[in-house]
C-alpha positions as a Markdown table, in Angstrom:
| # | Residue | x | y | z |
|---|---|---|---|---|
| 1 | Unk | 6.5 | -21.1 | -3.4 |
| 2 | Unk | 4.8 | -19.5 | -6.7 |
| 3 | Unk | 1.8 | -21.7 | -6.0 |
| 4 | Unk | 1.1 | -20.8 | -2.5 |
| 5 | Unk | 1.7 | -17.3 | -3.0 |
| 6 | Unk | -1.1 | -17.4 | -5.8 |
| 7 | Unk | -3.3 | -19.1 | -4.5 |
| 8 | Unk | -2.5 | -16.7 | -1.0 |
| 9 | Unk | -2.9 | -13.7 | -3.5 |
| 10 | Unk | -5.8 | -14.7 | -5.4 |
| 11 | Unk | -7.9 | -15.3 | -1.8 |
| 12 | Unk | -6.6 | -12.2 | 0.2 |
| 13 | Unk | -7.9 | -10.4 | -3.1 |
| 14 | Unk | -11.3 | -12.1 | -2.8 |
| 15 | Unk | -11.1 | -13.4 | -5.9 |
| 16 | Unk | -12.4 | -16.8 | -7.5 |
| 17 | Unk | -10.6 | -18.3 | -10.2 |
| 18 | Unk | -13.3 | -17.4 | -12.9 |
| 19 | Unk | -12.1 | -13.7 | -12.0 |
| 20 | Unk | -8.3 | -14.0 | -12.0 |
| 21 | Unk | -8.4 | -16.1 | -14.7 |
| 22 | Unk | -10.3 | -13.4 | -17.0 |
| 23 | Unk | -7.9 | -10.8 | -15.8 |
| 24 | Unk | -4.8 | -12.4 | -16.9 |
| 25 | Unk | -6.7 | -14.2 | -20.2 |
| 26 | Unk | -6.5 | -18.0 | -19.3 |
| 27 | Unk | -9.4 | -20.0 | -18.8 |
| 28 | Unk | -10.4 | -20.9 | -15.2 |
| 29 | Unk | -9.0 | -24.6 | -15.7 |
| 30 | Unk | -5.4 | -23.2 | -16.9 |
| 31 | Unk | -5.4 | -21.1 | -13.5 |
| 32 | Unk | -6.8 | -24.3 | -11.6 |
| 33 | Unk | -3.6 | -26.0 | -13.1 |
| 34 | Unk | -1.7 | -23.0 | -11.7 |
| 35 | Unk | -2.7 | -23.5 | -8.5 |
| 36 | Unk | -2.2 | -27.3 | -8.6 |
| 37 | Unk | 1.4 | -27.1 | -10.0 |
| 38 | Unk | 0.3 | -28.7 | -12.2 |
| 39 | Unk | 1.9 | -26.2 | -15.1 |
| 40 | Unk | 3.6 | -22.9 | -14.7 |
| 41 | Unk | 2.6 | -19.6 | -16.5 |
| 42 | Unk | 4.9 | -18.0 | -18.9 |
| 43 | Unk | 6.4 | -15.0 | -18.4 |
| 44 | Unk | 3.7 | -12.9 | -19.9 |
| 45 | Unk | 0.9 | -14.7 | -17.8 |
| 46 | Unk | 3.4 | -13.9 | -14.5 |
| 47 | Unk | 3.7 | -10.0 | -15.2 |
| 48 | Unk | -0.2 | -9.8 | -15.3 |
| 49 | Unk | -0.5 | -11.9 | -11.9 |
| 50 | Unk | 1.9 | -9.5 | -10.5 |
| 51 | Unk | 0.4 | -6.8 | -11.9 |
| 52 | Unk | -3.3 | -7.8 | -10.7 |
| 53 | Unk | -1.5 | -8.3 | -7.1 |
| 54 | Unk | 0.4 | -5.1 | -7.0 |
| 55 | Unk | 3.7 | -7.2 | -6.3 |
| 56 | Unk | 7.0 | -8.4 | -8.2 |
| 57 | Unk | 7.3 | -11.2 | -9.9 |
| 58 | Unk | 10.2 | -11.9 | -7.9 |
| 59 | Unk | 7.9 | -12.3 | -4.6 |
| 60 | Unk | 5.4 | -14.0 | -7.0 |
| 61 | Unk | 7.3 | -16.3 | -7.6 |
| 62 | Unk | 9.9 | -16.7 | -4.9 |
| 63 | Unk | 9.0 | -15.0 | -1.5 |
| 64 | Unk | 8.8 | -17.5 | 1.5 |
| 65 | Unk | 6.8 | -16.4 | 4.1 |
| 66 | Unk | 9.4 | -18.3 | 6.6 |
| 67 | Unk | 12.2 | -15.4 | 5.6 |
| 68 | Unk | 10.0 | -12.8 | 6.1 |
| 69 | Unk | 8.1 | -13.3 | 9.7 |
| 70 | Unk | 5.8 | -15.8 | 8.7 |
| 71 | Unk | 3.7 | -12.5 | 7.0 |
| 72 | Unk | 2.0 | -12.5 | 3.5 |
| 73 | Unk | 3.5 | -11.4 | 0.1 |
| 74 | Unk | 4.1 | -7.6 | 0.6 |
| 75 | Unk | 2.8 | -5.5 | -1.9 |
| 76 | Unk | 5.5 | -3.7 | -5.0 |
| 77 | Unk | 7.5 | -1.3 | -3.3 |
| 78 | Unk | 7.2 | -2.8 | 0.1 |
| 79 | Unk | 10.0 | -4.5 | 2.1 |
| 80 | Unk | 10.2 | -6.9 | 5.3 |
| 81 | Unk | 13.5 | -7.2 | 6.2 |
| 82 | Unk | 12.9 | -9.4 | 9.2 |
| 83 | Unk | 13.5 | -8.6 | 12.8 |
| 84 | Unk | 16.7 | -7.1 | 14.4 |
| 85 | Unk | 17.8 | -6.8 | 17.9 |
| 86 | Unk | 18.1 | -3.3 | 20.1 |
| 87 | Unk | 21.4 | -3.4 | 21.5 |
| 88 | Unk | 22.1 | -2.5 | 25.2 |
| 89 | Unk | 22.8 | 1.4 | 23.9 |
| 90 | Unk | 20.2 | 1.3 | 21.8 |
| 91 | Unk | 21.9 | 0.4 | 18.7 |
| 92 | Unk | 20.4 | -1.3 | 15.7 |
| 93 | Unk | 21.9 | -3.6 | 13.2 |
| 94 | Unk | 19.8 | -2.4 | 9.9 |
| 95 | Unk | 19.9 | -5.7 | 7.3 |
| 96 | Unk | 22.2 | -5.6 | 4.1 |
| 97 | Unk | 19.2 | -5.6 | 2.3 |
| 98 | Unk | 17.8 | -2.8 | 3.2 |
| 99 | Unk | 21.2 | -0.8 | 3.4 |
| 100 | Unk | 21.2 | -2.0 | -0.4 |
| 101 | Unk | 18.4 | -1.0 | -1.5 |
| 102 | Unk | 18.0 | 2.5 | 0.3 |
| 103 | Unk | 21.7 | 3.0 | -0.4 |
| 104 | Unk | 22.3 | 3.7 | 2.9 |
| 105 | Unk | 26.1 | 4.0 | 4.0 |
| 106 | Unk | 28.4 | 4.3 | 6.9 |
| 107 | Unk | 27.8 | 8.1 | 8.1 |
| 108 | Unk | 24.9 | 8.6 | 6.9 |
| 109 | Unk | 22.6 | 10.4 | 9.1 |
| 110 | Unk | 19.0 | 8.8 | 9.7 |
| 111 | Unk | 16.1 | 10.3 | 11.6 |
| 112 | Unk | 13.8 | 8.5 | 13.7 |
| 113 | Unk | 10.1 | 9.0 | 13.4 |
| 114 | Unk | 7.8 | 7.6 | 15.5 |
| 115 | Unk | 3.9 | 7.3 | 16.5 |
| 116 | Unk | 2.7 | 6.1 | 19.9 |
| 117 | Unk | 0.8 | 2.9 | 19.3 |
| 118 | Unk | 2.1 | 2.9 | 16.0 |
| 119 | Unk | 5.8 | 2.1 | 15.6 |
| 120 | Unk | 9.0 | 3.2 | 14.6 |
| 121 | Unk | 10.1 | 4.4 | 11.6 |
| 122 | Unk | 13.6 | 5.6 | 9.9 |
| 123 | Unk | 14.2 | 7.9 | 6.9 |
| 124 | Unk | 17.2 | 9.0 | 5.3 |
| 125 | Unk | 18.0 | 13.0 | 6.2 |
| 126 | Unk | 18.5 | 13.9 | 2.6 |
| 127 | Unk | 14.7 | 11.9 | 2.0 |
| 128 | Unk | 13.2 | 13.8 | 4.6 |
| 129 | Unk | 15.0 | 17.2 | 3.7 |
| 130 | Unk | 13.6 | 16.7 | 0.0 |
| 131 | Unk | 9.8 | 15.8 | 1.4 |
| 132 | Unk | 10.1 | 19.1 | 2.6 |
| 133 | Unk | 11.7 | 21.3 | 0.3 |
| 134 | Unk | 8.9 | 19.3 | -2.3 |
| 135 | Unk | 6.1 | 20.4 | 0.1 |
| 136 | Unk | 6.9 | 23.6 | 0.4 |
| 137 | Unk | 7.2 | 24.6 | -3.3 |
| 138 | Unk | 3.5 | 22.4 | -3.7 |
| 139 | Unk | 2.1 | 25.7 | -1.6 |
């Protein structure tokens, strides 16, 4: 896992190993035995790739694209939770996950956003109510 999703990092960044490798202060053969698996960076050297990537070292190191849709190493902050089914009224199963990490409970109310050609999207009330209130007091 860690070496495909560096060396899937290191090209969606457009970046050769000569660059990466100066960024995180390893020569470019160190890096090359990165790639390889040949050795593992320690912990330091995996905070700067993660850092460089704008990502977790958790994903760094453990995301599998097969969990998550087949799609690339999403960047710090961002989630894939993988794909759930509409029901025949409508209703949505959102992942544990997710309910986990937007500590999202039974009863809570959740607004539904959406953009033609664009998607879906859901927020938390009290998240939307406090974009607001924070907007209003910016003018």
């Amino acid at each position: 896992m860690f070496v495909e999703n560096l060396i899937q990092l290191r090209k969606l960044n457009h970046m050769s190993q000569d660059e990466l490798a100066d960024q995180i202060g390893v020569s470019r053969q160190t890096l090359s035995k990165y790639e390889t698996g040949e050795s593992l960076p320690d912990i330091e050297r995996c905070k700067r790739l993660a850092d460089v990537f704008g990502v977790t070292v958790d994903d760094l190191i453990n995301y599998e694209k097969k969990d998550s849709l087949g799609l690339e190493v999403p960047p710090k902050g961002k989630h894939i939770f993988g794909m759930v089914k509409v029901g025949e009224k409508g209703q949505i199963v959102i992942p544990a996950k997710a309910r986990k990490i937007f500590d999202i409970k039974p009863g809570d109310n959740l607004i539904v956003l959406g953009d033609e050609g664009q998607g879906i999207a859901l927020i938390k009330e009290k998240g939307l109510l406090d974009l607001l209130k924070a907007a209003r007091e910016e003018h």
